[in-house]
C-alpha positions as CSV (number, residue, x, y, z in Angstrom):
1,X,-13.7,-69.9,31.5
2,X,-16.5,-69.8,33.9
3,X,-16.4,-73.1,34.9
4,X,-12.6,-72.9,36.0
5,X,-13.1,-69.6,37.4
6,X,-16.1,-71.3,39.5
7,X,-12.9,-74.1,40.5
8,X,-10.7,-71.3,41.4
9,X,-13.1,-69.2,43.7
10,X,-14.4,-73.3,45.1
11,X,-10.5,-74.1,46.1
12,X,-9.7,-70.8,48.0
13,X,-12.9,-70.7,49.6
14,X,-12.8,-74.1,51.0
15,X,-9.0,-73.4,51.8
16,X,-10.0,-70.5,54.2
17,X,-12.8,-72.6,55.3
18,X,-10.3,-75.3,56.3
19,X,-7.7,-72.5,58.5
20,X,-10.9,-71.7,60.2
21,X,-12.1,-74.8,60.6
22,X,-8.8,-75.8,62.5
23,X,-8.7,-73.6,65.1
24,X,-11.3,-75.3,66.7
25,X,-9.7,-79.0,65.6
26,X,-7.6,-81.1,68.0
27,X,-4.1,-81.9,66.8
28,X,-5.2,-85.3,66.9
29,X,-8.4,-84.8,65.3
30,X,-6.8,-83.1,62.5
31,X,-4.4,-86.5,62.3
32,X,-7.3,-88.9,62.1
33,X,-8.8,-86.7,59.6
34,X,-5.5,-86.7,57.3
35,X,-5.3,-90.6,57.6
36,X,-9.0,-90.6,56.7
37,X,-7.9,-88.4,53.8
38,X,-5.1,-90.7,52.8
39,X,-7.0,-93.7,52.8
40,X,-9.7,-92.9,50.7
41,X,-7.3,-91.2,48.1
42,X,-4.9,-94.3,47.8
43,X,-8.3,-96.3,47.0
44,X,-8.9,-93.5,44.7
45,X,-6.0,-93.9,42.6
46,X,-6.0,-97.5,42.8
47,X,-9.3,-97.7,40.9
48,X,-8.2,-94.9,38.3
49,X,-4.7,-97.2,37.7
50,X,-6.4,-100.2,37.2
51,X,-8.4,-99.2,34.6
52,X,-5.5,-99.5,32.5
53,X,-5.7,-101.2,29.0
54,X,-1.5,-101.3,28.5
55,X,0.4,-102.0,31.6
56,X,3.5,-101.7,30.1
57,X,2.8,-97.9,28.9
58,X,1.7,-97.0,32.4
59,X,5.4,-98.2,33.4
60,X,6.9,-96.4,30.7
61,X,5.2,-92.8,31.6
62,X,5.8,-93.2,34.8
63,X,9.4,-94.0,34.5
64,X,10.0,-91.7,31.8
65,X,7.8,-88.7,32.7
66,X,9.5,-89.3,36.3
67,X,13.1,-88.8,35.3
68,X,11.8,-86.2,33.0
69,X,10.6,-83.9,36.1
70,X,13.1,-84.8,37.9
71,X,15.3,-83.3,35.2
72,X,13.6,-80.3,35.5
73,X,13.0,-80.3,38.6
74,X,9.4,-79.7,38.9
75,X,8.6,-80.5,42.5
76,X,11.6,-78.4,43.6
77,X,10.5,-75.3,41.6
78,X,6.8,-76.2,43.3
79,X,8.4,-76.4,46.9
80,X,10.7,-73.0,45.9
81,X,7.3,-70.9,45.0
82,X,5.4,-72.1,47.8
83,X,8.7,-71.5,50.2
84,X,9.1,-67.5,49.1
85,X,5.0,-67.5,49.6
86,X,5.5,-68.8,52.8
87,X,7.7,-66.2,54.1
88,X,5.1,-63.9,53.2
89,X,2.5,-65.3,55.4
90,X,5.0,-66.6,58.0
91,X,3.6,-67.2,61.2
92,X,5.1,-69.5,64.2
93,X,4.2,-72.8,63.9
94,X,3.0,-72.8,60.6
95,X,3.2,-75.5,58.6
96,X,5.4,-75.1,55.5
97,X,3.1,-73.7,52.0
98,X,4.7,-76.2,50.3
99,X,3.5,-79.1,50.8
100,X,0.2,-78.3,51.0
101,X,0.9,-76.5,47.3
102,X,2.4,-79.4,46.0
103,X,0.0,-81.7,47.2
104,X,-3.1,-79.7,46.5
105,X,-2.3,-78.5,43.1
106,X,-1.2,-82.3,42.0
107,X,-4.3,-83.7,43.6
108,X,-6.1,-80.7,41.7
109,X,-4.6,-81.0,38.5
110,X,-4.1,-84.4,38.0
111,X,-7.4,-86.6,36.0
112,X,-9.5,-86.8,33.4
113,X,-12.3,-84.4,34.9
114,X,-10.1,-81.4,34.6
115,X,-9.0,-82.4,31.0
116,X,-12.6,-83.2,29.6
117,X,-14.3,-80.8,32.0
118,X,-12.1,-78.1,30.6
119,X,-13.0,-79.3,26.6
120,X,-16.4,-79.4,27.5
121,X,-16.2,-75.8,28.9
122,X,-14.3,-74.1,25.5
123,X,-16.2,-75.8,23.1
124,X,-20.0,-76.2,24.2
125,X,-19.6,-73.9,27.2
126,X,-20.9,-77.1,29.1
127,X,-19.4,-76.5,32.7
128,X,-21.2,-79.4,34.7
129,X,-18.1,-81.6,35.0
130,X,-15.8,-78.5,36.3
131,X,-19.3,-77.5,38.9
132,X,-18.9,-81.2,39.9
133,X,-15.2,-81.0,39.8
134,X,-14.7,-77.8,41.9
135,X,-17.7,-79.2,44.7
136,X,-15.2,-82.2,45.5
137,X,-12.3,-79.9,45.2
138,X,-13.6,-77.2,47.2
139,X,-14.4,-79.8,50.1
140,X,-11.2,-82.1,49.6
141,X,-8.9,-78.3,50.0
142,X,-11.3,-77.4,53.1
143,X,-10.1,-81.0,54.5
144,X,-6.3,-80.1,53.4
145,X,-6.0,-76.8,54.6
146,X,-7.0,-78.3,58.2
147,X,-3.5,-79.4,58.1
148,X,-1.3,-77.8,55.6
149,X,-3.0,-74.3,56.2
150,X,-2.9,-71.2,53.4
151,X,-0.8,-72.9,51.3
152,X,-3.4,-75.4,49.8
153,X,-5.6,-71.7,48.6
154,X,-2.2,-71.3,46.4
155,X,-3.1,-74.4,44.6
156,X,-5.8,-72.4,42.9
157,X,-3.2,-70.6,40.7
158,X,-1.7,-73.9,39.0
159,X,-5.6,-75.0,38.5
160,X,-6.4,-71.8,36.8
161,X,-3.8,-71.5,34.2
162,X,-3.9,-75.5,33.6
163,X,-7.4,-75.7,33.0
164,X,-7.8,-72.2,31.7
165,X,-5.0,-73.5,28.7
166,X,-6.9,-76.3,28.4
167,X,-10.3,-74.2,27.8
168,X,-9.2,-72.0,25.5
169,X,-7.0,-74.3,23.5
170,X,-10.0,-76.9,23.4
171,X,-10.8,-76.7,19.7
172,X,-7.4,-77.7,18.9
173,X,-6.8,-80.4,21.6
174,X,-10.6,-82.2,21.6
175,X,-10.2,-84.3,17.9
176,X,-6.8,-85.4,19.1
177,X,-7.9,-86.9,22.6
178,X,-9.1,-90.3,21.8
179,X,-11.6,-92.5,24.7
180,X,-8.5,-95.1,24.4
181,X,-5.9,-92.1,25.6
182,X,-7.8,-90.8,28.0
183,X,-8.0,-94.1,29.8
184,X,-4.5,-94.0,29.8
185,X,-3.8,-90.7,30.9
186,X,-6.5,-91.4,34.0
187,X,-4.5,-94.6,34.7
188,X,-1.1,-92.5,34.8
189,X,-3.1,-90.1,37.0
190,X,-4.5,-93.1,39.2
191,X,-0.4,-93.7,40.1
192,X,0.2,-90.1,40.9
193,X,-2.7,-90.0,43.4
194,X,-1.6,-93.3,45.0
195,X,1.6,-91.6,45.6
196,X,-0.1,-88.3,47.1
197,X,-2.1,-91.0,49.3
198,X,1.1,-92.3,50.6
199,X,2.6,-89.1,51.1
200,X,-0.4,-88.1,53.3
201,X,-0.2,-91.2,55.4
202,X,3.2,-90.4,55.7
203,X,4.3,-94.0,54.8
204,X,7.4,-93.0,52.4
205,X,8.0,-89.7,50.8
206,X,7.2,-89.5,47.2
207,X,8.7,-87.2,44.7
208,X,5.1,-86.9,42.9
209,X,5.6,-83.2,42.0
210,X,8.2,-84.5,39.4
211,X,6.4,-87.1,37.8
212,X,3.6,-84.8,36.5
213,X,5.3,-85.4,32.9
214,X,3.9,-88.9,33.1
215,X,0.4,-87.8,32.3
216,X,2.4,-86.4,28.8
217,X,3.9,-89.4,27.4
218,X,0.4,-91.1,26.7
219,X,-1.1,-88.7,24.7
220,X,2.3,-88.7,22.5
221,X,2.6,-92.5,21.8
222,X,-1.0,-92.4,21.0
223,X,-0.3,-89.4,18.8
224,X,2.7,-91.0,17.4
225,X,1.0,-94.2,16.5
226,X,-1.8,-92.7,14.7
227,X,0.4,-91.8,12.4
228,X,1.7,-95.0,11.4
């Protein structure tokens, strides 16, 4: 669990870093900076979608794992949580915990590096990829919290039981994940992040929260297959 722990601590600490950090930010600095932000993660998930191998599954876990969360109503749960925390912190003028949660813990959550990183960490207590992990999330939250304030520290929770499941359930999860799922479940992820890049360049609004399933439906077909 170090390694996540290490994420945890490297997500609040660049959060608080960030509300300090703005203080001394112009609103339109901080605005250049979020379309900076967008940019580079739209090109981010770009190259993680491409690397698809099966177009059509990509369209399928999207769609499905879409109407699935929306079913539940994932992002609406998020936007609750991060709405009650907000009333807890409430200052005037301060911009709403929830979407800086929603955005922050997808962005976060979302990817291969927290999904081997975490393996790596239960099994062989290997925690380089979650060091490396929490250094780019530590700075991208710093960046985030410039704009969406407190609420992106929050984020930390969601990353702590994801990856902490993920850690101590690795001996039962690492002979199922196959290289040929994983590439899948990054390409699935690639979309999601292309959505949080729109949503940070404020383009369209886009229900990412609820189609978190999506990274699901690969590792079933894959699972499914195997056995036929």
């Amino acid at each position: 669990m170090i390694g996540t722990l290490v994420n945890f601590a490297a997500i609040i600490l660049g959060s608080v870093l960030g509300v300090l950090l703005k203080k001394g930010i112009s609103e339109k600095a901080q605005r250049v900076v979020m379309q900076g932000i967008g940019m580079c993660v739209l090109i981010i998930g770009i190259m993680g979608a491409i690397k698809t191998d099966q177009a059509l599954l990509l369209v399928i876990s999207v769609s499905v794992g879409g109407f699935i969360g929306t079913v539940i109503g994932i992002e609406r749960r998020l936007e609750a949580w991060g709405e009650r925390t907000q009333k807890r912190f409430h200052r005037e003028g301060s911009v709403p915990f929830a979407e800086g949660l929603v955005t922050a813990t997808i962005t976060f959550c979302v990817g291969a590096m927290a999904i081997l990183g975490s393996i790596e960490s239960g099994l062989h207590h290997n925690y380089e990829l979650l060091f490396i992990k929490s250094a780019l999330d530590g700075f991208f939250a710093m960046m985030l919290a410039t704009t969406f304030g407190l609420g992106v520290a929050f984020s930390a929770v969601p990353v702590l039981i994801y990856q902490g499941a993920i850690t101590l359930g690795a001996g039962v999860l690492a002979p199922l994940l196959t290289d040929a799922m994983m590439v899948e479940v990054s390409a699935v992820g690639g979309v999601l992040i292309v959505g949080i890049g729109i949503n940070l360049l404020n383009l369209k609004k886009i229900h990412v929260g609820d189609m978190l399933p999506a990274v699901l439906i690969p590792p079933i077909y894959f699972l499914i297959s195997g056995l036929f």
